[in-house]
C-alpha positions in Angstrom: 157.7 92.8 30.2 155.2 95.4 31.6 154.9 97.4 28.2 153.5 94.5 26.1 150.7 94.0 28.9 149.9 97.7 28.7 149.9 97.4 25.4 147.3 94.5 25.2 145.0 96.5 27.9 144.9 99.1 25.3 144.5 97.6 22.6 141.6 95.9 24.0 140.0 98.9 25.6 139.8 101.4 22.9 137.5 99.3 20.9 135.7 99.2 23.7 135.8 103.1 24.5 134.8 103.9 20.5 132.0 101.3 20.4 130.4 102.8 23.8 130.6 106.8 22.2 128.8 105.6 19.2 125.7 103.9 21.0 125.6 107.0 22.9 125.5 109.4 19.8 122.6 106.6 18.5 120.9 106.7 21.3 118.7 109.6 21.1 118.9 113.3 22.2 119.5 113.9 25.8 116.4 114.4 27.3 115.6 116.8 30.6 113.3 116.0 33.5 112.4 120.0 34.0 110.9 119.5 30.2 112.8 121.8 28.1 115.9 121.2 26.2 119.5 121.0 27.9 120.9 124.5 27.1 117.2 126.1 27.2 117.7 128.5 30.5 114.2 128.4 33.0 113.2 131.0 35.0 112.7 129.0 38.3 109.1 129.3 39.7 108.2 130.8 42.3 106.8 128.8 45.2 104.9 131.1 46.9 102.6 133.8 46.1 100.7 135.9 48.5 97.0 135.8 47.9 94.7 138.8 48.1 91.9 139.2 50.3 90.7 136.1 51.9 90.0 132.4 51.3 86.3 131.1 50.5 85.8 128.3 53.2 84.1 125.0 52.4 82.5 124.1 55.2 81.3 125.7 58.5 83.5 126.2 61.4 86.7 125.8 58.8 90.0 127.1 60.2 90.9 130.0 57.6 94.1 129.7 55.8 97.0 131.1 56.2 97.8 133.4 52.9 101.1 133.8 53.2 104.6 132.0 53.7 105.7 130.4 57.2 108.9 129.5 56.3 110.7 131.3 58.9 108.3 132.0 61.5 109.3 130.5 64.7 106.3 128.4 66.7 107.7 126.6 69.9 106.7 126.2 73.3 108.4 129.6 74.5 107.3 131.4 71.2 105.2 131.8 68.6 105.5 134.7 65.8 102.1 134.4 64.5 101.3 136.5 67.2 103.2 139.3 66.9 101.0 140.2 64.0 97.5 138.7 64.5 97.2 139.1 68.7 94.0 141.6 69.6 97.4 144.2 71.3 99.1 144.0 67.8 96.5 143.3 65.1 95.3 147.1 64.7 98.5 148.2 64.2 100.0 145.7 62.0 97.3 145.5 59.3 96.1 141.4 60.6 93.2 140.3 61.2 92.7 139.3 65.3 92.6 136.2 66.3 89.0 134.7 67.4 88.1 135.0 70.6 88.0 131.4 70.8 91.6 131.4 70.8 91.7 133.3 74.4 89.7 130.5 76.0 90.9 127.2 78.0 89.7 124.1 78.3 86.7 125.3 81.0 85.7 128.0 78.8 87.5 131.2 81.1 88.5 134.1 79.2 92.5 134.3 78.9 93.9 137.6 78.4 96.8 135.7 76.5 96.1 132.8 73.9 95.2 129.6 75.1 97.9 126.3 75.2 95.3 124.8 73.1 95.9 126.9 70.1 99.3 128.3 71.0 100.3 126.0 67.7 98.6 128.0 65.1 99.6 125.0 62.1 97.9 122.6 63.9 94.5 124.0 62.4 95.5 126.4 60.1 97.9 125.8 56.5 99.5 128.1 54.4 98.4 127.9 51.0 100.7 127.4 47.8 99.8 127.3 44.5 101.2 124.1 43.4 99.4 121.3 41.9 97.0 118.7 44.0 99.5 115.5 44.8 96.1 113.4 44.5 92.9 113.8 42.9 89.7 115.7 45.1 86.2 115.2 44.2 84.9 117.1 47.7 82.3 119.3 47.6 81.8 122.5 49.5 78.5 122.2 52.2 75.3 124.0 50.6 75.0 127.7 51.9 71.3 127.5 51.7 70.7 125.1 55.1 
């Protein structure tokens, strides 16, 4: 009794089965999302490259950028790896350019000999840069140099 019911499920599905592979060979091509054809091998872009020399700034008083990757840097209350190249006891040595003095300050203007807890978070102000395209449009303008 339980052969003529398989039976009838088969017979009913491979219709089925056939009709569904032809609309997909009707259908079209299989398209990609990464915009090249499916068996086309990419070489995967790189996210990151490090810029030379430094960033034009748009406006006065505008944090300069960082130029390269901060992927793994470690910035937490206890530590902050920025700093082992770009504090005034390591910057000489390692190539970076020194913090700004304003960096050694706190709140009521002393002079720190360490960086201040108000800029101890260095990505607060300052972003590394990428190229990668704009995720919205940008009309600004950078300030006039001339004032």
């Amino acid at each position: 009794m339980k052969l003529p019911v398989i039976a009838r499920i088969v017979a009913f599905a491979t219709p089925l089965l056939v009709a569904g592979l032809v609309v997909a060979q009707t259908s079209g091509g299989i398209q990609s999302l990464r915009g090249a054809s499916v068996d086309q091998e990419l070489q995967p872009p790189e996210i990151y490259q490090q810029q030379e020399g430094r960033e034009v700034r748009n406006y006065r008083q505008q944090p300069p950028v960082i130029p390269h990757s901060m992927t793994q840097y470690q910035i937490d209350l206890r530590t902050n790896q920025c700093l082992s190249c770009h504090d005034w006891t390591n910057a000489g040595d390692r190539g970076a350019p020194t913090l700004s003095m304003t960096h050694y300050l706190d709140r009521s203007g002393n002079q720190l000999d360490t960086v201040a807890g108000t800029r101890w978070f260095c990505n607060q102000c300052h972003v590394p840069q990428a190229d990668a395209p704009a995720l919205v449009g940008n009309d600004f303008e950078a300030s006039s140099t001339s004032r």
